[in-house]
C-alpha positions as CSV (number, residue, x, y, z in Angstrom):
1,X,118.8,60.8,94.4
2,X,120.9,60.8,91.2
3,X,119.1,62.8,88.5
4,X,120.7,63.0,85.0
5,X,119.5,65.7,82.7
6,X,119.2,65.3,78.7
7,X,120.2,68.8,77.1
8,X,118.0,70.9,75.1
9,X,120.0,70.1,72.0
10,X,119.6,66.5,72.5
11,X,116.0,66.4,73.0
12,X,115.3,69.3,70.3
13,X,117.6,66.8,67.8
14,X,115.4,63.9,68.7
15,X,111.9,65.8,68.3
16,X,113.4,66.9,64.5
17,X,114.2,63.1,63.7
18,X,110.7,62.3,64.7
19,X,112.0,59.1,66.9
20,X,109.0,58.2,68.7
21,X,110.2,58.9,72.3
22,X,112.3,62.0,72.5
23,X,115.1,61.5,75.6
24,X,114.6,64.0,78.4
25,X,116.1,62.6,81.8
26,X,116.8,59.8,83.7
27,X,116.6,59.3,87.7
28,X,117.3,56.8,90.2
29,X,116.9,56.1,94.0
30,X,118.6,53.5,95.7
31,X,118.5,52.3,99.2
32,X,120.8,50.2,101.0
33,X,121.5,49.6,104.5
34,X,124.8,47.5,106.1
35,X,124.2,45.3,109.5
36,X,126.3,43.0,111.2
37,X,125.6,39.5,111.5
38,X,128.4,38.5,113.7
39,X,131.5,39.6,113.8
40,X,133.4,39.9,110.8
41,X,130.5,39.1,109.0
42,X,128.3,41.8,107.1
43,X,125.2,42.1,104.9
44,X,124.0,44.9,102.8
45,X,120.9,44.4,101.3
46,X,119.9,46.9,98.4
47,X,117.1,48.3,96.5
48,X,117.4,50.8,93.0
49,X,114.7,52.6,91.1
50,X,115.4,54.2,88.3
51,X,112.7,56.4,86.6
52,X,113.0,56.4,82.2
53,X,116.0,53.9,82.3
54,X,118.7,55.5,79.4
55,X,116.9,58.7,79.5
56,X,113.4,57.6,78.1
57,X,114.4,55.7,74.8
58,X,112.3,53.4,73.1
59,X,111.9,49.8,73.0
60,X,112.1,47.6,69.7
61,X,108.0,48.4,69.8
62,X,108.9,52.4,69.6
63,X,107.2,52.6,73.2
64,X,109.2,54.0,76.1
65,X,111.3,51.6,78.5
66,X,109.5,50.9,81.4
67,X,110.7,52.1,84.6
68,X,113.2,49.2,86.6
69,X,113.4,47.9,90.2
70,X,117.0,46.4,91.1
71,X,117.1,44.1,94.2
72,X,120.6,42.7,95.4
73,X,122.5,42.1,98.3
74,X,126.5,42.2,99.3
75,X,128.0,40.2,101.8
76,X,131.6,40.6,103.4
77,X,133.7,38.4,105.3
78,X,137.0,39.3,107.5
79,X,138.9,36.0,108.3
């Protein structure tokens, strides 16, 4: 699970500005699995999460971004 970290600095600089959501983190699971249909033929469906998307900013309402779900899928074919 990817995890990125906001530095002390970063967060301290936005607490002094007074911005209504200071950035701390962001995180993110995804899960994805690839399976054979025939052969030469694959499909990989995939799921993301990611927890405080951009490292909890604000939206145009100074409210934090909601958290996002990503759902997509990859196909392959070998001639």
């Amino acid at each position: 699970m990817p995890h990125v970290g906001i530095s002390d600095s970063v967060h301290a600089f936005d607490v002094d500005l007074g911005v209504p959501v200071a950035r701390n983190y962001e995180a993110g699971l995804e899960i994805c699995y690839t399976m054979q249909l025939k052969p030469g033929w694959t499909l990989q469906p995939d799921f993301q999460y990611i927890w405080q998307p951009g490292g909890n900013t604000a939206d145009e309402n100074g409210r934090p971004i909601k958290d996002a779900a990503v759902v997509g899928a990859r196909t392959t074919i070998n001639f």
